[in-house]
N, C-alpha and C positions, 0 to 999 in steps of 0.2 A: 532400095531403101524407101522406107514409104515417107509422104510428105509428113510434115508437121502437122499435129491436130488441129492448130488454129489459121491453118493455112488459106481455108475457107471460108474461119468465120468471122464473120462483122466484129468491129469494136465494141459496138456493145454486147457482144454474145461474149468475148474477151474479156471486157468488167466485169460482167457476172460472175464471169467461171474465178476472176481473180478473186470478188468479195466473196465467194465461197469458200477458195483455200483459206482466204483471211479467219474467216471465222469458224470454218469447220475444224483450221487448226487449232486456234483460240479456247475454242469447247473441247476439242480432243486432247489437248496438251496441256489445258489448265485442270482438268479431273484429273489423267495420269499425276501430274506434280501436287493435286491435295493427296490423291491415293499413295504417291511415294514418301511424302512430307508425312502422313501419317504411319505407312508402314516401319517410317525409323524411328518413331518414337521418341522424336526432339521436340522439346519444349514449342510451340508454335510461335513463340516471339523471340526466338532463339537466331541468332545471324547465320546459323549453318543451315536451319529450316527456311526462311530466307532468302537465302543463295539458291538453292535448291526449288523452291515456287518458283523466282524469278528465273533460272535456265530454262527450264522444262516450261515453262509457257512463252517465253521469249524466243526458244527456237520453233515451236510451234504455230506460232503467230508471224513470224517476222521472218527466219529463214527460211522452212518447210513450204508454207505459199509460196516465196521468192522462185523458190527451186522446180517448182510443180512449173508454174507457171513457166519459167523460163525454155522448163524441155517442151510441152505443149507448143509451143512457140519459135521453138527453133531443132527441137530432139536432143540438145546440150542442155545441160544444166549451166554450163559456164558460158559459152560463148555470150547469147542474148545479152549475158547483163556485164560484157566486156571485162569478168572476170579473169577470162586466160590470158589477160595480155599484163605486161611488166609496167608501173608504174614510170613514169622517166624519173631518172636519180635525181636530175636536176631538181627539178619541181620538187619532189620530195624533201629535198633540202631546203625548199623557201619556205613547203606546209611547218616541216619541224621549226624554223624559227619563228614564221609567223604565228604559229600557236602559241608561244610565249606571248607577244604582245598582244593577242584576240582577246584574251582573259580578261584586264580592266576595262574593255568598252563591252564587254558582256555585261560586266559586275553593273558597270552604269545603266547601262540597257534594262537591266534585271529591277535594278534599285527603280527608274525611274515606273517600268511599267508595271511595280506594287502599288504605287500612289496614283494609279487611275480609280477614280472612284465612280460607283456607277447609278445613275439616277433611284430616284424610290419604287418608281414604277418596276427597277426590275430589281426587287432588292429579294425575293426567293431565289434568283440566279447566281446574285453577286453572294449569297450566302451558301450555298452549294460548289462555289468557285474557291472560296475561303475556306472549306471544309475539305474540299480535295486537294487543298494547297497545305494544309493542318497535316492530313494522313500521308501527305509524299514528304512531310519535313520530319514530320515522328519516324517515318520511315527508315529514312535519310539517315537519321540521328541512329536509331538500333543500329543499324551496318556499321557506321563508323563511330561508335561509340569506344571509348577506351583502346584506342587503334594502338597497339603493337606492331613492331616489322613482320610478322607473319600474318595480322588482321590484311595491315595494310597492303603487302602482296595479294592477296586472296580477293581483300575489292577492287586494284586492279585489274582481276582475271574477269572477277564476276560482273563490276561496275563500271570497267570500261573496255576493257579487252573485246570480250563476245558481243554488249551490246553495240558497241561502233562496226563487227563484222555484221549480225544479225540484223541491225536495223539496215544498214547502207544495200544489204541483198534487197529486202525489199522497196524502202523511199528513193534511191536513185539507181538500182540497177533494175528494177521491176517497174514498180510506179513512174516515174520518170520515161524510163526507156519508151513504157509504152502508149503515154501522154503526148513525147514527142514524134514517135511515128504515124499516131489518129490525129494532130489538130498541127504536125511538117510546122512547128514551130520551137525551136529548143528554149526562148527565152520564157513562152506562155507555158510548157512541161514544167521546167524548173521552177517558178514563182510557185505553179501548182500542187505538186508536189512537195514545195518545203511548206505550206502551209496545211495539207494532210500531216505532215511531217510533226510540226506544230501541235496540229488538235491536236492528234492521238494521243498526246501525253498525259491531255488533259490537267495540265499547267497553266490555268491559264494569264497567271499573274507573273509568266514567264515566257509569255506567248509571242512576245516581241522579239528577245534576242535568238530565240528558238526560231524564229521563223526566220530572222537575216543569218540566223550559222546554216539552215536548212538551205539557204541559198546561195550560200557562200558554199558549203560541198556539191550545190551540182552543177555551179560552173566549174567547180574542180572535176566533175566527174567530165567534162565536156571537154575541159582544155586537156586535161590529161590523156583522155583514148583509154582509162583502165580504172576499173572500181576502186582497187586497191589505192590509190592516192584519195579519195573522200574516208575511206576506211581508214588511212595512218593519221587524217586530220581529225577527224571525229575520237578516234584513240586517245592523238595526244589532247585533245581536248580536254575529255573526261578524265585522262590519268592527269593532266596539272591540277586540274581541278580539285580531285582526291589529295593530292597531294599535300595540295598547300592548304585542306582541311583540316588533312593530319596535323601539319607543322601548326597550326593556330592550334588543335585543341592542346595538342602538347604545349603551347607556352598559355594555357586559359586564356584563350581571345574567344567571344560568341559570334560566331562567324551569321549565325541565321539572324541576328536580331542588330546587329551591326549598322553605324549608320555611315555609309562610306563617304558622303557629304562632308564628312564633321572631319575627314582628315583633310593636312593642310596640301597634301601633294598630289591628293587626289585626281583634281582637274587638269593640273598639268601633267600627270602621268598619261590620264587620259588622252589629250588632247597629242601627245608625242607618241604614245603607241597608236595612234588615226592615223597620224602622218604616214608610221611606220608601216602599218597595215595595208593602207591606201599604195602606197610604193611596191609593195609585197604582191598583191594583186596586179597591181600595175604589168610588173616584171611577169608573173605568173600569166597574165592575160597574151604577153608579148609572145611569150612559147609557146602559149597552146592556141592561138589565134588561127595557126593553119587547121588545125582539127573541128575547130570553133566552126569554118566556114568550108570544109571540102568533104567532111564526112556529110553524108547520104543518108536519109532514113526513110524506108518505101514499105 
């Protein structure tokens, strides 16, 4: 069997070969998706045209590099990024409860890093930051507008489902992995990557709790030993998320424009899902502490 393609090569000859899937994908898979988004001949503001841009350049961008890169790298497509390996149930079961309570210290998180305002001097940026934070909220809104029980399945599939597999192939089974085998450090990979994890969203008035959930999956990716446990937490992220969109816009609550300050339970919600959170991790860190410090990256 012949070795691995990057068997030989330097990290940096690695990086590159990585930011060329990234972006070879990126252009390859976001032309296919305007060419197939035009060939059906759906309204372009349409939530089925929509679904359809976002899969087709999301797998392009975010699994297809993953993939590339992983067999270069090892001849598997799955091993590299510790996909064939089984989640522990245990663990699984603390992600699904603590996803419940991650929710309002994101909300907080989110609320406070909108009220970062940012000098004059760079007030071209901070207006370019507010305009891409406009078009991912109009966005937002088209997908889940007038959500019925089969909208609302469907942005599941589309808005949380594939993006929590697709992203996690690349930000902690690809990026990650291979952060911490060049710089034989898991704590500086992981910081590193959830902050790639971050930009790329180009959120950036959401950049904060983005960057502590980006790090919070990849010591789940570390204590676990299995991608699939960042992947069921990132899931259930996103599907609560969606979720209790839906439940507000069905009872007319403005969930975007909302000031969560102004409720009375707010802060002690808060302040009791930390606790929660904080104990969850805890537990979570206890399990996976053997893998924490006995796995090997060379």
């Amino acid at each position: 069997m012949l070795p691995p393609f990057f068997s030989n090569k330097s990290h940096w000859i690695q990086l590159c070969y990585l930011l060329l899937f990234i972006v070879g994908g990126l252009t390859l898979f976001t032309s296919l998706a305007l060419l197939a988004g035009k060939m059906s001949a759906m309204p372009l503001n349409s939530r089925e045209y929509l679904h359809i841009i976002q899969f087709i350049s999301s797998l392009g961008t975010f699994l297809v590099p993953a993939l590339l890169f992983a067999y270069c790298a090892s001849n598997n497509c799955f091993s590299y990024n510790e996909a064939d390996k089984i989640a522990p149930p245990h663990m699984v079961a603390y992600v699904l409860v603590l996803s419940i309570f991650i929710l309002p210290i994101i909300a907080c998180l989110g609320y406070f890093n909108e009220q970062i305002s940012f000098p004059e001097s760079m007030r071209t940026i901070a207006m370019w930051m507010q305009e891409m934070e406009e078009q991912s909220k109009g966005l937002m809104q088209t997908l889940t507008a007038n959500s019925n029980i089969p909208i609302l399945l469907m942005n599941l599939v589309f808005m949380a489902l594939l993006p929590a597999i697709f992203e996690e192939f690349l930000f902690r089974g690809t990026i990650q992995q291979f952060f911490t085998k060049w710089f034989a450090n898991k704590h500086v990979a992981i910081i590193v990557s959830a902050f790639i994890f971050s930009v790329i969203h180009l959120q950036f008035y959401g950049f904060i709790p983005r960057f502590l959930l980006g790090i919070y999956l990849g010591y789940l990716f570390v204590w676990g030993g299995s991608l699939w446990l960042p992947i069921i937490a990132h899931l259930m992220h996103n599907a609560n998320s969606i979720i209790l969109d839906h439940n507000a816009q069905r009872r007319g609550i403005d969930v975007v424009n909302i000031d969560p300050t102004q409720i009375a339970e707010f802060y002690p919600a808060v302040i009791f899902c930390s606790i929660c959170v904080g104990v969850g991790i805890y537990l979570l860190w206890k399990k996976g502490k053997r893998n924490f410090f006995q796995r090997k990256y060379i």
